[in-house]
N, C-alpha and C positions, 0 to 999 in steps of 0.2 A: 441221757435221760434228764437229768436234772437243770443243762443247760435247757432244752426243749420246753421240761416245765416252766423256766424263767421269761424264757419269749412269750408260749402259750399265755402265762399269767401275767406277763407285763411288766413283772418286778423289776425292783431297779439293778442297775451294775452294781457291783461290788462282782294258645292255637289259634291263630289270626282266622276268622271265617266273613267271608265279604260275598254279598248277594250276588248272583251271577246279573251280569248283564243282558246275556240271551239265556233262552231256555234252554235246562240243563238237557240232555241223553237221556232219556229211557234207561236206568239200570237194567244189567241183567239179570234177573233170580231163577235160579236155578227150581227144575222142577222138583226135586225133591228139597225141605227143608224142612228137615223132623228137628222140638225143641230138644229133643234127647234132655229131659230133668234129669238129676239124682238128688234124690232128698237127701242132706246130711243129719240131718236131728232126729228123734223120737217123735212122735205126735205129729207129723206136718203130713198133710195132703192136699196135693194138687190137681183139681180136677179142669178139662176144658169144658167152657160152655159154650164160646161161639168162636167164628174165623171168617179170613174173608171166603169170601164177597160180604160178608152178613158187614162187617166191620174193615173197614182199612186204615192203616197207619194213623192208631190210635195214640192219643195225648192224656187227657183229663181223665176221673171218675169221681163220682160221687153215687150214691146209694139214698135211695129219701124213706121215709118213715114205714112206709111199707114193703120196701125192700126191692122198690124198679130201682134198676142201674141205668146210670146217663153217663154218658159216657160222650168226648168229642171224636168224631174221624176228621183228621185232617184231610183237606181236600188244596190245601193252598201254599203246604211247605215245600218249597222248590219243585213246581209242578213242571213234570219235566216236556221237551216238545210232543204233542199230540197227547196230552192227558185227555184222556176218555173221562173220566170221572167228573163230578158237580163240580159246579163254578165254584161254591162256598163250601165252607167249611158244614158239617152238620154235627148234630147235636140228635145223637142217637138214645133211644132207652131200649131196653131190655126188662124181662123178669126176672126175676133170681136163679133162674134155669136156663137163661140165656136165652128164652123164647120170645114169641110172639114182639118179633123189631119193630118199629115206629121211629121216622125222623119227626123230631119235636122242635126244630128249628134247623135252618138253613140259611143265612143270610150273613153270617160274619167270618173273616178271613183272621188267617195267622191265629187263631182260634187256640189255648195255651192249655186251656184249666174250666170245669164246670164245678159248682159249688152250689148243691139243693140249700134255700134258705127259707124263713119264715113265711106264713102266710101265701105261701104257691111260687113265689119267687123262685128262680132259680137262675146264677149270678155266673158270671162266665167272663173268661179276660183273653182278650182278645191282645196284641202287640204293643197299639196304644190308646185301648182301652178299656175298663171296666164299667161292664153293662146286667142289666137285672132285664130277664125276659120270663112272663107267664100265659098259660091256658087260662083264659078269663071267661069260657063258652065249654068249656068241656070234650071240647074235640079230641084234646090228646094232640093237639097243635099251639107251639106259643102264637099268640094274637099279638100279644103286647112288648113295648121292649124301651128300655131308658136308660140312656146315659147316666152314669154316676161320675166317674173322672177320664177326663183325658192327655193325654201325652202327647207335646205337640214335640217332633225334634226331626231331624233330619237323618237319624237312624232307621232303617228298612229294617235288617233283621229280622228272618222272622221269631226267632228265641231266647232274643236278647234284651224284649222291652219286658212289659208285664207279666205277671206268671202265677205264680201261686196262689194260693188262696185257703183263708181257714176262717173259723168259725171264733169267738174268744167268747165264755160264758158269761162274761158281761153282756153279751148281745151285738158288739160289734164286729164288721168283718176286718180282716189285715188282707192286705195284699201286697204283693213282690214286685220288684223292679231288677232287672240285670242290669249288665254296666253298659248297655245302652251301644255299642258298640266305641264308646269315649267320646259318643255327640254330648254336644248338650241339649238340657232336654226341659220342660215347665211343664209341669202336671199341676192341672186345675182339677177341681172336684164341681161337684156339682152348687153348690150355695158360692162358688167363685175365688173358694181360697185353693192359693198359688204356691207353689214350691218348684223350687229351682235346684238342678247338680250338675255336675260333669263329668262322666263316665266311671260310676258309682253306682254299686247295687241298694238296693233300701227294701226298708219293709217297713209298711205304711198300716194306717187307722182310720176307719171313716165310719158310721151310722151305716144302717140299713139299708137307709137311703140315701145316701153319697155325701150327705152333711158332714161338718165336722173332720174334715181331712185333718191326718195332723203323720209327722214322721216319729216313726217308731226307732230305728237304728239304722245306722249304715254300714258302709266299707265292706259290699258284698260282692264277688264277680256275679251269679245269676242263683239268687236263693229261689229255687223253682219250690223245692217242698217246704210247705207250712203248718205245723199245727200246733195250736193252743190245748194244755192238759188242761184238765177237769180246775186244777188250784190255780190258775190261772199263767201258769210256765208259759214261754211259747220257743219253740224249738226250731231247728229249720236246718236244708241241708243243701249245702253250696257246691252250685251243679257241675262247676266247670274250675280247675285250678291255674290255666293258664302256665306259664312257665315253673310255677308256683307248686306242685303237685305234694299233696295227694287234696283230692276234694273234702270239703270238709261238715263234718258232723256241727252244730253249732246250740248252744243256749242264747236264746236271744233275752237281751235288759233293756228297758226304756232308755234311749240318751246313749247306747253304748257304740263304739268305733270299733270297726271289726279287722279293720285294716287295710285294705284292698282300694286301687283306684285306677280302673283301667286306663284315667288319661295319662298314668305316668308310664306306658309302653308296656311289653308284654315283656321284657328281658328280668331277670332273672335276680336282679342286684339291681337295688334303687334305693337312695334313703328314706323319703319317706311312705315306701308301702312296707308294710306285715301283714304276713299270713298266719301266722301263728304266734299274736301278742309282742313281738319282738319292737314295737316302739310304746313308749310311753302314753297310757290312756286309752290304748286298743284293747283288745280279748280277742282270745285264740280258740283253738277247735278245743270241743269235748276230747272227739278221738276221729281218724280220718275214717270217712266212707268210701264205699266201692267206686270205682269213675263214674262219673256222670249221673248222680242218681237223680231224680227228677220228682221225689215224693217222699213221704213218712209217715205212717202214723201211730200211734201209738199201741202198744201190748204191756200189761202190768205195769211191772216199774221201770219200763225200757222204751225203743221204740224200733219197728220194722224198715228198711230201706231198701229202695230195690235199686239195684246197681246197672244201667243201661248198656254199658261197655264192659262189665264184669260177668255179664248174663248172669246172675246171681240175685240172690233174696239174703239181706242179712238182719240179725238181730243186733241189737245194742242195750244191755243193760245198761241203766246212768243210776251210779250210786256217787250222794254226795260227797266232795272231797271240797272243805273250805267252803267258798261260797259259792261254787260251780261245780263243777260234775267231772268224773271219770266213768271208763267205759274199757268196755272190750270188743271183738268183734265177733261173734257167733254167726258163721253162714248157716241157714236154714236148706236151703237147696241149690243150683247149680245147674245151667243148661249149658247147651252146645252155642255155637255160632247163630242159630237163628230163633235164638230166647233172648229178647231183647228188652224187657219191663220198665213201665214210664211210669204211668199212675195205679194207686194204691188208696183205697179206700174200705171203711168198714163200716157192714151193714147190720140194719136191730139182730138180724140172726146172730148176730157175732161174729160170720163170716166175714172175711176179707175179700175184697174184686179188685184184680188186677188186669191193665189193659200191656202190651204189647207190641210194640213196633216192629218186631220179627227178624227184618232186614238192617244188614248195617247201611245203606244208603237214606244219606239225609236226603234227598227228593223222593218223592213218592213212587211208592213202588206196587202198591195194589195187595199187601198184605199185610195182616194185622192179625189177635186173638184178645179173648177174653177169658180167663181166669177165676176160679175162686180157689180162695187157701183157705183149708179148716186148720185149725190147729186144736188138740187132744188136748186140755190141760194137765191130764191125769197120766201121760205120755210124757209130756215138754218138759224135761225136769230141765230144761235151759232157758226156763222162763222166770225174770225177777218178777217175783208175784204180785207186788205193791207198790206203788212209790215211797221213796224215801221221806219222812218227815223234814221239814226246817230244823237244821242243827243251827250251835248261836253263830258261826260266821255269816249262814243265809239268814239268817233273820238279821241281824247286826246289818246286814248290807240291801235287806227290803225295806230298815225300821228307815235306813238313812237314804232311801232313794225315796221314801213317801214320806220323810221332812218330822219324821215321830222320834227318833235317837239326837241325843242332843249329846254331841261331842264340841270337847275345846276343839278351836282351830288349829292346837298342834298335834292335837289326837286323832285328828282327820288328815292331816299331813302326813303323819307316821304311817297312817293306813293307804294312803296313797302310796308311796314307798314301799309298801308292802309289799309279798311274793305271791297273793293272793290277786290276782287280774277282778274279779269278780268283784272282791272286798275295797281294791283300790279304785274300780270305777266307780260304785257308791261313795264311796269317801269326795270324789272329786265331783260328781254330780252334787251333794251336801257344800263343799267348797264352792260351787258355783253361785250358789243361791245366797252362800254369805258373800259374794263379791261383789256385790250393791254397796257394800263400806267400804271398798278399799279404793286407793288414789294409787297415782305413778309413783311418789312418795312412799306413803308406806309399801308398796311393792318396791318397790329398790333396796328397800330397809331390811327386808327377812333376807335371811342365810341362804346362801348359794344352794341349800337341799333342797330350801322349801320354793323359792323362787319359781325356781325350773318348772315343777308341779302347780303352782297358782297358775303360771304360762299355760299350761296345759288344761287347769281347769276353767280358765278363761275363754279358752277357744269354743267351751260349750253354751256360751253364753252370747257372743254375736262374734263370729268368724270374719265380719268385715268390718268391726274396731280396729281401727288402728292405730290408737294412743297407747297402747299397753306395747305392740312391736316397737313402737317410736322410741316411748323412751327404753326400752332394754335390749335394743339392736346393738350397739354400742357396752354390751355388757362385758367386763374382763371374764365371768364363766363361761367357757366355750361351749357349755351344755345349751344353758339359756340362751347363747345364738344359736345354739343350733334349733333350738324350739322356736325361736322365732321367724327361722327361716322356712321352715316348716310350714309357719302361720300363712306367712307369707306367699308362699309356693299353692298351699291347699286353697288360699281366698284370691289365687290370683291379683297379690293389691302391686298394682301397676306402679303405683306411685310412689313404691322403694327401687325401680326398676336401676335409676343412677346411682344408689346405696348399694344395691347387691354388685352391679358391674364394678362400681371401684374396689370392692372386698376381691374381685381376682385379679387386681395390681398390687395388693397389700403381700407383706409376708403373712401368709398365715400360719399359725405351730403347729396347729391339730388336724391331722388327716380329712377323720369326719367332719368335721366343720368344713375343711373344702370340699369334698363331697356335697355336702349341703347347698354348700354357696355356688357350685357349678350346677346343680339339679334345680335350683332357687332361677338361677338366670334365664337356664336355657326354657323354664316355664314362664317366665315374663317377655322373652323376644317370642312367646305362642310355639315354642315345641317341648312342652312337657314330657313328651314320651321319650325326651332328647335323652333324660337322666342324665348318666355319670359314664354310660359307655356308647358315646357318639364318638367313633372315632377322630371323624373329621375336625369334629370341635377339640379333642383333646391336641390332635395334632398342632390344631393352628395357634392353642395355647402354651403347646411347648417351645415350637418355631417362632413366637414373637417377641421378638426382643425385649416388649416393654413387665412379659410375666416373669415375677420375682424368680428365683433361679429355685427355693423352695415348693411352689407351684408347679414348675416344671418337675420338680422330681415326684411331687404326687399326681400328675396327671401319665406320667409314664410310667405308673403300677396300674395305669389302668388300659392302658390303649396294648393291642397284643404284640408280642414279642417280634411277629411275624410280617405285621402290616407293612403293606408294600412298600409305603414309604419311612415305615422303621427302620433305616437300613444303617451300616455300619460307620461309613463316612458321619452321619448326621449324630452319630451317638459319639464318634471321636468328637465332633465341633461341639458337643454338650460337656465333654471331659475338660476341655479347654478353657472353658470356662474358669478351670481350678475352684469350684465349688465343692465344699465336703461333701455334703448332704447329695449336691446332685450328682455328684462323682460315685456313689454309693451307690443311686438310683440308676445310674447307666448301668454302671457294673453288672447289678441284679438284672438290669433286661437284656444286656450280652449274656449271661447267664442261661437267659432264660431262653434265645434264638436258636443256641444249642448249635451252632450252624461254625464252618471249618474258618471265616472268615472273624465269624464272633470270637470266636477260640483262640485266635492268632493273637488279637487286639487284647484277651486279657492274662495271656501268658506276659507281653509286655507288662503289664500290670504288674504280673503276682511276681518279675523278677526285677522288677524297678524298685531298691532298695532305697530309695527316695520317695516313694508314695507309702502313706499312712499303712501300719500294720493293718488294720481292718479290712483298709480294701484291698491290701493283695491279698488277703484269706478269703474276702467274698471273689475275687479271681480267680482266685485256686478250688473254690467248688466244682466252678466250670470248665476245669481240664479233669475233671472228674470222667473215669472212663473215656478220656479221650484217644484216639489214636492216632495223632496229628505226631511227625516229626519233632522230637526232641521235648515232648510236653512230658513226657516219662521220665525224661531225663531231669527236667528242673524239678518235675516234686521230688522225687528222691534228695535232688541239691539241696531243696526246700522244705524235706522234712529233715533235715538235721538243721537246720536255721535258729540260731540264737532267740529271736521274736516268737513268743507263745503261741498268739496264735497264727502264726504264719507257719511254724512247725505240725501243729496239730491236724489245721486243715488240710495240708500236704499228706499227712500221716492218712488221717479220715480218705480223702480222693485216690492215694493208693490203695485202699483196702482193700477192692477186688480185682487186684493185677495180680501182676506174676512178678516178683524179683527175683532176681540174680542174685550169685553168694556176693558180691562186692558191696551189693544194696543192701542186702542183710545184714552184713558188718555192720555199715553206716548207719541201720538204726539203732543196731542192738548198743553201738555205742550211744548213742542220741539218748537212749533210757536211762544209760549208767550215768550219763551227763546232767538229763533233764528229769530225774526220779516223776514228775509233774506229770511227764507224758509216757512215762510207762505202758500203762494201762494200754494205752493205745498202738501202741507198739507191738503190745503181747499179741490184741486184737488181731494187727496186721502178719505177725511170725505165725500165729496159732490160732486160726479164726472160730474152732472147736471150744478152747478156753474163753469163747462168751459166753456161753451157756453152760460151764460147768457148775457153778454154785448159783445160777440165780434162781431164786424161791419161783412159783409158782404162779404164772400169771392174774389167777384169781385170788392170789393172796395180798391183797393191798398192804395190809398194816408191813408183812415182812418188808415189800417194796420201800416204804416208808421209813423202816427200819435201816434200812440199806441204805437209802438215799441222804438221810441224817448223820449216815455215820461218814459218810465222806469226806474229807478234807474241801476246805473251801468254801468257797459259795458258788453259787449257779451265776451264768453269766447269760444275758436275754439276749446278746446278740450272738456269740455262740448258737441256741437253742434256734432264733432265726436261721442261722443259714443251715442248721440240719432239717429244719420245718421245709425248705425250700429246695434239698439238696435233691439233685437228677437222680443221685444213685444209692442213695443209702435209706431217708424217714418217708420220701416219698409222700409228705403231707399234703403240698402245694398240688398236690397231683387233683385231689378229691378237695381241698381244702383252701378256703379264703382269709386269710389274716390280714388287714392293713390295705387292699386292695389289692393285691396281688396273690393268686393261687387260684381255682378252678371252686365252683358251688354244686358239687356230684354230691357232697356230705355239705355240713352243716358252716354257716363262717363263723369262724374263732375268733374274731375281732374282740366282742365284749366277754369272751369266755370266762374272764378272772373277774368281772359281775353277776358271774353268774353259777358258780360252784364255787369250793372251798379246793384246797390242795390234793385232797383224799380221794376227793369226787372225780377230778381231773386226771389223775395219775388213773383212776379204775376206768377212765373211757380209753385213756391212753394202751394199758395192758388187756381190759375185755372190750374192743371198739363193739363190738357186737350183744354186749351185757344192755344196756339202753340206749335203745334206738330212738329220735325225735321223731314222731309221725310222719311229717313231711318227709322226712329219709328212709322209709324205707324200701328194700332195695326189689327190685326185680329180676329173677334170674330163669331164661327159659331153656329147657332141655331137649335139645333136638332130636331129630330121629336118627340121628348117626350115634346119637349117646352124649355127641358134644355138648358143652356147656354157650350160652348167650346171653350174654349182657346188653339190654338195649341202652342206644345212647341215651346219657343222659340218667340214667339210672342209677340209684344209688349201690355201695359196692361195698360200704362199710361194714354189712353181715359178715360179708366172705372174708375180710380184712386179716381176720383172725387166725385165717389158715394160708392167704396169701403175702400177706406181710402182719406180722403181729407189731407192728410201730417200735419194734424193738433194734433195729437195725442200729441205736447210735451209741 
């Protein structure tokens, strides 16, 4: 345990979707498709008011002042061959009774989102574009219709360009962008101002009337739902998480990075994307949403979401915590397979109108519903009544986002640094504004804390500067390269393209920085999405003679154990080498092939009493449970071994065999010999006397107590090979450290930046006490009674009763 916490803490020794080309199949839908609801809360009623024919394979809704519902039917998302249905999309209304239908326009395709707006207007976003159409005659037909902005890109999609849309009580509208499918893309407004990205969701600003375009925040995969509170909040809910899961709940900031960038590929481990704040200058979720939600709007001090792929309706109170928000999730009701809720809107009644896609087929399928939700207030006791007022971290981080707080420049750096995402992005937005005074000079001059953060807050300022990456490319703090590489990578600036290529002939120390600098290159030769796990590229950087022999050993914690051409000859010709480092790094991926051939290769290892004690003990993981010829025989040789840890590790990889009285002898002397490895010993004779005296999982402090009282100190490479071990901590299994291990849970790379020892040890004994949103797990119950774990799904709940991390 305490070895583990060393590694853990670093301490020192001592869903791709592409347009069809033809048209798709006709789904089948079956004739019966009842929503089966169950309401879960007090207060909640859900009435129908219309279905198809009346509506089919509904999107949008809005509600206008007298309470007709507009509502869009798609008529053009993947229309499959022999669609019967209108060429265009329509633009349906209703009464509040779901009565007396009327199409109110018919003319625009890929059709996302309708938004009633001032003066008869009514605003509608089409894939790439956003348009204002009205009744100027009183027909009860729009006459009129005008472009506000357009998206010009080579993106099809129909769900992935434009989308949302809300209202902000200043009078202007926002509107949504997904990631485009990773095209790039120029969105013009209407007065002709331009903006430019590349596969990057956004949420935008414009007038009325299409003037005034201006970018609101990014780093979204497809922010479909939008809405601005009464105090001017605006909130949004990110409809698709990509490899990334769970979808995400979000507070949206002027100027803020949310993390997400579809051009760096959809895998799962990249350096510069975060999903939930995990790189510097980002923000993470409130709390995660049900899959796919595609709307929100607001109830008291919370707000409504409807989950498209959860068939569900949930609640989310947001009570301030710092300068952002916490949450919970409260489901409100709950249908079967063919309750399928997209848009959500609330009418002067108070009522809420929700539409319907019914069917899990994304091509059209000829049915749809409409919806109204009463809720009881005098019933809802799961309703947060009011919004939260500004406590002083939100005000301190509104005063300094509108230029009114006047902090020193190191009191805006401490808050930068800060653990407050919210607090730290106003802090750095304020540092922006003052970095009209600063030169390459005094940026060299501040402290490697503050440095790193100016980088970052500089990037909000023109992303295609490139005198601030020039001069601090070259910086000895690996952090500061690494932010510059970053820079580099996200601005695409071509003209370090010879700079980053020669950094993969350099030795470099620090992992992540290689990381950085292979995800940095492979987006300058134009494959971004290459990242960090292209195999092919890893390979051809370990097989080239001219990559430092350090390089090779970090590209080989990334390429997998198994890959064809990993094979065992080419990891002997890496051994030869006689490189420590890369000698270490083979080892762990023989380790890790688990295979009778790999096996062979590191018994030679682990009884070559001429190769370094370390690496026969990472050798001797890997005959862990083995049942190869004679491997049984050497640990036993080799857990009575002079060498600590060549003993211990032999001791540990026996632990779940069987010995003989000859082998028992041999340890039980090994104990009286080496008092050091007792313990382990006892472990191995009497595997019951683990668990006699240890306190109580939930009891940290005693843990603490325990681990204090121990002889020694904790050793981090120890704690490594137990983090990695086949048969015993099983971390590497669910878990990522240093590039090597599996991303089912959370990666422990920056772990010991990010708790205290206490903290650590209590995920370690309750893995299932705090779960990170993104992880949490899935578990389906079959009809046999079995249990189902889908791939890819988190398992860390269940931890607690399938391995409690206590095995070392």
């Amino acid at each position: 345990m305490k070895h583990l916490l060393f590694f853990i803490l670093g301490l020192p020794l001592v869903v791709l979707s592409i347009p069809p080309v033809e048209p798709p199949k006709a789904p089948v839908v079956p004739s019966e498709i009842p929503p089966q609801i169950e309401v879960r809360q007090p207060g909640v009623k859900l009435t129908l008011l219309a279905e198809h024919p009346a509506l089919v394979t509904p999107v949008g809704i809005d509600v206008d002042a007298q309470n007709n519902i507009y509502l869009v039917s798609s008529h053009t998302h993947f229309p499959p061959a022999g669609y019967a249905g209108p060429k265009h999309d329509e633009v349906l209304v209703f009464d509040r009774e779901g009565k007396n239908r009327r199409v109110f326009y018919n003319k625009t395709d890929a059709t996302m989102h309708v938004k009633v707006g001032p003066d008869g207007w009514i605003y509608l976003s089409e894939r790439a574009r956003i348009l204002r159409i009205k009744d100027t005659n009183g027909d009860g037909v729009a006459d009129v219709e005008e472009t506000m902005a357009v998206l010009d890109t080579a993106g099809v999609h129909p769900h992935d360009g434009l989308s949302g849309m809300a209202w902000d009580p200043d009078g202007t509208l926002l509107f949504s962008l997904g990631e485009n499918f990773a095209q790039a893309w120029t969105l013009t407004s209407k007065d002709g101002v331009k903006m430019t990205g590349r596969g990057e969701g956004g949420v935008f600003r414009c007038n009325p009337d299409g003037t005034k375009l201006r970018r609101v925040a990014g780093g979204f995969w497809n922010p479909f739902g939008l809405f601005v509170r009464a105090d001017g909040e605006i909130f949004a809910a990110d409809n698709d998480p990509g490899s990334r899961p769970p979808c995400r709940l979000l507070s949206i900031v002027e100027g803020a990075d949310y993390g997400y960038q579809k051009a760096y590929g959809s895998d799962p481990v990249h350096p510069f994307v975060a999903w939930n704040g995990e790189l510097r200058g980002t923000i993470g979720m409130i709390y995660p949403s049900g899959e796919a939600p595609c709307a929100l709007v607001p109830m008291g001090g919370g707000v409504i979401v409807p989950s498209w792929s959860n068939h569900c309706l949930d609640y989310f109170p947001l009570t301030r915590k710092g300068a952002g928000y916490s949450s919970e999730r409260i489901e409100l009701l709950h249908g079967g397979e063919y309750f399928r809720p997209t848009g959500i809107a609330q009418g002067p009644d108070g009522n809420f109108y929700m539409t319907d896609w019914v069917f899990s087929s994304y091509e059209l399928h000829g049915r749809g519903r409409l919806w109204k939700l009463e809720i009881d207030q005098s019933k809802a006791t799961w309703v947060k009544k009011t919004m939260d007022p500004l406590n002083a971290a939100s005000r301190l981080a509104k005063d300094l986002r509108e230029g009114r707080a006047k902090l020193s420049t190191q009191q805006l750096f401490d808050h930068a640094r800060g653990s407050d995402a919210y607090l730290s992005d106003a802090a750095l937005a304020a540092l922006a504004r003052e970095s009209t005074a600063w030169t390459t000079k005094s940026l060299k001059a501040l402290p490697d804390k503050d440095r790193v953060w100016a980088l970052v807050a500089l990037r909000r300022v023109d992303l295609k500067e490139e005198k601030w990456v020039r001069a601090l490319l070259p910086d000895a703090d690996s952090e500061v390269r690494f932010e510059c590489l970053r820079w580099i990578a996200d601005a695409v600036l071509v003209s370090f393209s010879s700079d980053v290529e020669q950094m993969l002939s350099q030795p470099i120390s620090d992992y992540r920085l290689f990381e950085a600098v292979l995800a940095t290159w492979n987006t300058l030769r134009g494959k971004p999405e290459a990242g960090v796990t292209d195999a092919s590229v890893l390979m051809e950087r370990i097989t080239n003679a001219s990559t430092p022999n350090r390089l090779k050993g970090f590209a080989l914690r990334l390429v997998s154990a198994t890959h064809p051409k990993m094979n065992v000859p080419l990891l002997r010709d890496l051994l030869a080498a006689n490189d420590a480092f890369l000698s270490l790094e083979v080892v762990r991926t023989l380790v890790a092939r688990n295979t009778d051939d790999a096996r062979g290769t590191l018994a030679e290892i682990a009884a070559d009493e001429a190769q370094p004690a370390e690496l026969r003990a990472d050798a001797i993981v890997g005959l862990s449970g083995s049942g190869g010829a004679g491997h049984h025989a050497l640990l036993v040789q080799l857990a009575v071994d002079n060498n600590l840890a060549v003993r211990n590790e032999a001791l540990r990889a026996l632990r779940l065999s069987t010995l003989d009285d000859v082998a028992k002898k041999a340890v039980r002397e090994t104990a009286r010999l080496h008092p050091e490895s007792s313990s382990l010993v006892r472990a191995l004779l009497d595997p019951a006397s683990i668990n006699a005296d240890r306190p109580k999982f939930e009891d940290t402090g005693a843990w603490l107590k325990r681990l204090e009282a121990l002889p020694g100190k904790g050793n981090a490479e120890v704690g490594r090979r137990i983090f990695s071990h086949p048969s015993m901590a099983l971390c590497s299994s669910c878990h990522r450290h240093s590039g090597r291990g599996n991303v089912v849970g959370p990666d422990l790379s920056f772990i010991a930046q990010q708790g205290d020892l206490q903290s650590i040890l209590q995920s370690i004994l309750e893995p299932n006490r705090d779960v990170a949103p993104q992880f949490f797990p899935t578990l389906l119950k079959l009809k046999d009674g079995s249990d189902f774990i889908p791939v890819g799904s988190n398992t860390s709940k269940l931890a607690s009763t399938l391995n409690p991390h206590c095995f070392v």
